[in-house]
C-alpha positions as a printed NumPy array, in Angstrom:
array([[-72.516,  32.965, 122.656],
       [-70.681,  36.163, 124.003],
       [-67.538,  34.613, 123.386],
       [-68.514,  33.78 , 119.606],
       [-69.704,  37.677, 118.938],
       [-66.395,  38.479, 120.309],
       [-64.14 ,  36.387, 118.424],
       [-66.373,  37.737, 115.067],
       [-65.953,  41.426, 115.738],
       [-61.766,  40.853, 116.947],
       [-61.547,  38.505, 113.683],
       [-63.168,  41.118, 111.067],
       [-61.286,  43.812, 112.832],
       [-58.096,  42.033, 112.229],
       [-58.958,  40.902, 108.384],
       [-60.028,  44.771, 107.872],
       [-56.866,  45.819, 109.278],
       [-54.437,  43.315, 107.588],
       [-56.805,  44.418, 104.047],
       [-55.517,  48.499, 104.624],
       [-52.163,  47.507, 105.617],
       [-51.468,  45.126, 102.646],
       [-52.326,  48.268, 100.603],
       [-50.767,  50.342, 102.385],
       [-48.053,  47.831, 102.08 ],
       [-48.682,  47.765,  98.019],
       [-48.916,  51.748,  97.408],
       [-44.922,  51.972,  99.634],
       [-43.838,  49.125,  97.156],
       [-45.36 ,  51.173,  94.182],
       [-43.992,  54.188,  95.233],
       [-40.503,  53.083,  96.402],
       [-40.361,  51.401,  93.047],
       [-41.172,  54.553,  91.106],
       [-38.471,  56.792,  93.05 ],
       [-35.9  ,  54.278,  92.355],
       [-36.572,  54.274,  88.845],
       [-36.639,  57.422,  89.013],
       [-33.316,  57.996,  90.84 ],
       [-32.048,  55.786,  88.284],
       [-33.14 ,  57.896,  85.328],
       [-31.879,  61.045,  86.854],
       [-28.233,  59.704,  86.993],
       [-27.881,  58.149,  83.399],
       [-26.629,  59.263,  80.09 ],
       [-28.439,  60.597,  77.088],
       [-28.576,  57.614,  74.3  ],
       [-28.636,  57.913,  70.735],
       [-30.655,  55.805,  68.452],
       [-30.344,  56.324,  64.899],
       [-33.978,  56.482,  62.932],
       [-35.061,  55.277,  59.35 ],
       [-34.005,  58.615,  57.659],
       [-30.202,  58.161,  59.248],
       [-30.321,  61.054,  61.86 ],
       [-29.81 ,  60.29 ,  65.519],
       [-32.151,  60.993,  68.02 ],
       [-31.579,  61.094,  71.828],
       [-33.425,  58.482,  74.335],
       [-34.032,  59.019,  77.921],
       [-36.127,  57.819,  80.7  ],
       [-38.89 ,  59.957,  81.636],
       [-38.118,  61.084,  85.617],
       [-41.911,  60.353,  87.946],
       [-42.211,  62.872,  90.429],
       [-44.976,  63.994,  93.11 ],
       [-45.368,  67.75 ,  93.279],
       [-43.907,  68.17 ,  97.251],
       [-40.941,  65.804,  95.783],
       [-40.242,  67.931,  93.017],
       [-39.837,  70.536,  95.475],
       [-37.216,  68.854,  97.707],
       [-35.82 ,  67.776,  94.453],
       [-35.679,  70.459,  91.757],
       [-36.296,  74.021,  93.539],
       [-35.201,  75.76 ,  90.173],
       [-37.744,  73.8  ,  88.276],
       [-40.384,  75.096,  90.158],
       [-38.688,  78.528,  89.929],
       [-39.023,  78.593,  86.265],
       [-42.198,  77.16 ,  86.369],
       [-43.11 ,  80.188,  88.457],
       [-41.851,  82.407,  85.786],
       [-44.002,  81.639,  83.089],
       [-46.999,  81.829,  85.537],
       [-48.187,  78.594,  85.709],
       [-49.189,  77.137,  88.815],
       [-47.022,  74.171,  89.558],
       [-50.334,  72.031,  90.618],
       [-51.29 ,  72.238,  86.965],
       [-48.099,  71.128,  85.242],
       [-48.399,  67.415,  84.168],
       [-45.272,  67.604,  82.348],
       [-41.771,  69.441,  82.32 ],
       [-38.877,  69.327,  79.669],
       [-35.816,  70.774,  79.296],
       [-33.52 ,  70.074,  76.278],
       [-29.9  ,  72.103,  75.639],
       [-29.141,  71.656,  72.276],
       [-25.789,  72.273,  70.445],
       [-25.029,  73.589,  67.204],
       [-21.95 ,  73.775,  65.383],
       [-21.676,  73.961,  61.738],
       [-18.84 ,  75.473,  59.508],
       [-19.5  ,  78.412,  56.754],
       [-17.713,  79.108,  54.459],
       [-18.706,  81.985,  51.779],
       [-16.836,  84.09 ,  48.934],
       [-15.871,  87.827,  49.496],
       [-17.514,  90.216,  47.293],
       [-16.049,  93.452,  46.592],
       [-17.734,  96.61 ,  46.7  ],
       [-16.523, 100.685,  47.034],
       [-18.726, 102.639,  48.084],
       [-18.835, 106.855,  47.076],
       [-16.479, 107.966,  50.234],
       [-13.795, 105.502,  48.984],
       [-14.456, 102.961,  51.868],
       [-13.846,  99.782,  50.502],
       [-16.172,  97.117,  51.956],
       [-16.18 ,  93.251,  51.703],
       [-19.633,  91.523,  51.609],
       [-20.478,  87.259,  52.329],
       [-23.579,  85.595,  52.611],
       [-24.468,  82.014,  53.204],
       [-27.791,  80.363,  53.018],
       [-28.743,  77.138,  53.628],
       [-31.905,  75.303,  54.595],
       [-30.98 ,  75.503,  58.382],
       [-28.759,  78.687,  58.048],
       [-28.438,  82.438,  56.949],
       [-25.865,  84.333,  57.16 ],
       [-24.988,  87.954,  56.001],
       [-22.355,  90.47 ,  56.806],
       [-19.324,  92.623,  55.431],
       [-16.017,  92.902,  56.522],
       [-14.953,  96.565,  56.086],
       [-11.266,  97.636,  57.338],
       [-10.405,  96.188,  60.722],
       [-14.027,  95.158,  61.721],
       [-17.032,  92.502,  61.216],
       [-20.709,  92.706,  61.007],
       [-22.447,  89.805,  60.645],
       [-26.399,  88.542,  60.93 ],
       [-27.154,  85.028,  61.756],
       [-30.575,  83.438,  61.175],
       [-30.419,  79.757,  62.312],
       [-33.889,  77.288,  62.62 ],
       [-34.493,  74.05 ,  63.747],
       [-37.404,  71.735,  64.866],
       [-37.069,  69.261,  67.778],
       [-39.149,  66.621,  67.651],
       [-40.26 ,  65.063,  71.223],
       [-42.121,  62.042,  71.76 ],
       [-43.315,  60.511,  75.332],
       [-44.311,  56.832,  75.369],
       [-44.192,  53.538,  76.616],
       [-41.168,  51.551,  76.286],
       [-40.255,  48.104,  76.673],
       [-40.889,  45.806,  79.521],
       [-38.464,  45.709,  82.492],
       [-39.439,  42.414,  82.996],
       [-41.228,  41.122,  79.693],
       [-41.388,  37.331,  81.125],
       [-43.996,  38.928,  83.766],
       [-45.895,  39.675,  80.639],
       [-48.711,  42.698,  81.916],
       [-47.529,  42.756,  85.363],
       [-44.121,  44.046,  84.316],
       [-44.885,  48.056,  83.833],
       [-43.844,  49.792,  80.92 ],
       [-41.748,  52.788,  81.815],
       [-42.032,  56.234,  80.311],
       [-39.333,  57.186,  78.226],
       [-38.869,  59.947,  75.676],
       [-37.367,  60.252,  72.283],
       [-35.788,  64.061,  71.051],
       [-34.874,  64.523,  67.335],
       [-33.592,  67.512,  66.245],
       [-34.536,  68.048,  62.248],
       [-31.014,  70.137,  61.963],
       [-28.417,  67.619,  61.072],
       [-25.728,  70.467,  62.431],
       [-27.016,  70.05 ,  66.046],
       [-26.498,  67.752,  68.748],
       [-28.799,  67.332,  71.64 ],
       [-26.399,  67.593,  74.589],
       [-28.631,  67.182,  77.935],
       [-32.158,  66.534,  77.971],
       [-34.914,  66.401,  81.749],
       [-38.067,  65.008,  81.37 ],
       [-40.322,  64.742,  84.86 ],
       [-44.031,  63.764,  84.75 ],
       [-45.497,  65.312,  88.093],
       [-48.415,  63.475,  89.84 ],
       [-50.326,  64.564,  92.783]])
């Protein structure tokens, strides 16, 4: 009878055991899965899709972080974080985009004298993205430059790594940056969702 209480307690001791590591097994699977993916996102290229109205927009994979690897990983990140005094703990979320511009003006010169006898060269340009004022007068330039855009950002689910695996195949993050000024190019772009 002893021997039978025995073999009960060591058996549910070993079931219990083999139950926590299997999830402990799981959660190193999940999470070595999620750096690697992650890793893999960090290294690769900003894609360009083009959407229904014609203008590109950049695609990238959305980096998955903890908060202590984001430390190890990205001091700076934190650093500006810092800066706009927000505690890291609290950020779910962190983008950085470097957009380009480059567009070419070009404006008639408008005469003008004024009473001292300087004679002074005016220009102005105006678009819906762009303003742009100055005068030339002798051997110099002044010029004012107004220039607005809107980026557009969107974070969702993407497609399947594995669609055959149907709902066990994870959809990973990914995020899609449109800038509405066709004169601009969206050069690098960091998105890292930060979990505890």
């Amino acid at each position: 009878m002893r021997t039978i209480i025995t073999m009960t307690v060591l058996l549910t001791i070993a079931i219990i055991a083999s139950i926590i590591l299997g999830g402990e097994l799981y959660k190193a699977k999940d999470n070595y899965k999620r750096i690697k993916r992650s890793f893999a996102s960090s290294s690769q290229d900003l894609q360009y899709t083009k959407l229904e109205n014609g203008k590109l927009a950049a695609k990238v994979d959305v980096l998955q972080l903890k908060h202590s690897e984001l430390n190890k990983i990205f001091p700076e990140i934190l650093n500006e974080i810092r800066n706009l005094n927000i505690k890291s703990k609290r950020v779910e979320y962190y983008s950085e985009t470097i957009i380009k511009h480059e567009h070419n003006i070009s404006s008639k010169l408008k005469d003008s004298l004024l009473p001292d006898s300087n004679h002074i060269q005016h220009f102005d340009y105006k678009d819906e993205y762009y303003k742009v004022k100055g005068e030339i007068k002798h051997d110099s330039v002044r010029m004012n430059i107004i220039s607005s855009d809107s980026l557009i950002q969107v974070v969702y689910r993407g497609k399947r790594i594995r669609p055959w695996l149907w709902f066990f195949s994870p959809r990973p993050l990914e995020q899609l940056i449109y800038s509405k000024n066709p004169n601009s190019k969206i050069s690098y772009q960091k998105t890292i969702k930060l979990s505890k």
